[in-house]
N, C-alpha and C positions, 0 to 999 in steps of 0.2 A: 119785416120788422114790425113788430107790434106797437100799436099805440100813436100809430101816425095820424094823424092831426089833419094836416094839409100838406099837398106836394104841389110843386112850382119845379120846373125845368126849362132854362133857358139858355140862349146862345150868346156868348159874349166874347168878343177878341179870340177867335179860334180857339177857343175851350167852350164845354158844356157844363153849366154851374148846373147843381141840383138842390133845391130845399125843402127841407124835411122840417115842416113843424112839430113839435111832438110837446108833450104835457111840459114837462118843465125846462126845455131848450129848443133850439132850432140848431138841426145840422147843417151845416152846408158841405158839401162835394164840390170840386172844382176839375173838372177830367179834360187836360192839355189834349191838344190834337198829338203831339209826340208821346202819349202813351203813359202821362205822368197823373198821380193821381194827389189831390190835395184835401185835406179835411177840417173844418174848422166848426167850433160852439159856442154858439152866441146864449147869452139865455134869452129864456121862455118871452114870447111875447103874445098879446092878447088877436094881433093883425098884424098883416107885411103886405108890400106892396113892394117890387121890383119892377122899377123906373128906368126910362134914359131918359136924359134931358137936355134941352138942345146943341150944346157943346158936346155931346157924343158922350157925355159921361153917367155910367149906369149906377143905381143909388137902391138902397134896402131902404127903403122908410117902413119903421116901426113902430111901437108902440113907445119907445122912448128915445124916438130921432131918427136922423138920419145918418146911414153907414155907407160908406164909398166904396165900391166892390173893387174897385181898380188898385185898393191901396197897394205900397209896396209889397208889405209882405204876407197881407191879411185885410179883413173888411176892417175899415176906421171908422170908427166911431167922431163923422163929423158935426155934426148938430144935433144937442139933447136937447131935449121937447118931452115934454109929456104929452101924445097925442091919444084921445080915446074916439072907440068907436070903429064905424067903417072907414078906410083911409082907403082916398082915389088922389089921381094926379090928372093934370089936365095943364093944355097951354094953349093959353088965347090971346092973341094979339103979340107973339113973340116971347109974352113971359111965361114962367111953370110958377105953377101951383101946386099947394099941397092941401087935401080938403079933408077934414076929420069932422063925421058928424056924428050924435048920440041920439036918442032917441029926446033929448032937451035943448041941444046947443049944438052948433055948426062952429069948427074953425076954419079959415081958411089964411093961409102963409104963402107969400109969394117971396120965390128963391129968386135970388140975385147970381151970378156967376161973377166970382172976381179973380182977374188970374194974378197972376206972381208980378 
């Protein structure tokens, strides 16, 4: 496939997601262990970063938030941010973080988990 960007391949809940950055979208692949194949396009994003986080739940942080890959039926779109730059995740002291730096300014966001 021409014009790929960046690829990310990981293992989640007995499937194997796949991500394809590419100019103006990011694909994702989702391949079941039972042989099923899933497809999804998010747009374009400048960085990604595929997280778990200590509750066992794996997260796309982007360049405009954060997406739940576990969602029902598709990645959700749970927290929009505008974040720029290089984006790292880190957990210290029990909590996660989310760290977006620029070549002028650092953020840093610390997630909270809250369940039902």
């Amino acid at each position: 496939m021409p014009d790929i960007l960046e690829v990310f391949v990981e293992s989640i809940d007995y499937s194997l997601w796949i991500f394809l950055r590419l100019f103006e979208e990011i694909l994702i692949l989702r391949y079941h262990a039972w042989n099923e194949l899933n497809q999804y396009v998010l747009p374009g994003s400048s960085s990604f970063v595929i997280s778990k986080i200590p509750n066992g739940q794996h997260l796309l942080i982007r360049s405009d938030g954060m997406w739940n890959l576990g969602g029902l039926f598709r990645p959700e779109h749970i927290f929009k941010i505008s974040l720029e730059g290089q984006i790292k995740t880190f957990i210290f002291d029990a909590n996660y973080y989310v760290k977006a730096t620029t070549e002028n300014s650092t953020t840093v966001l610390k997630a909270r988990y809250v369940g039902n």
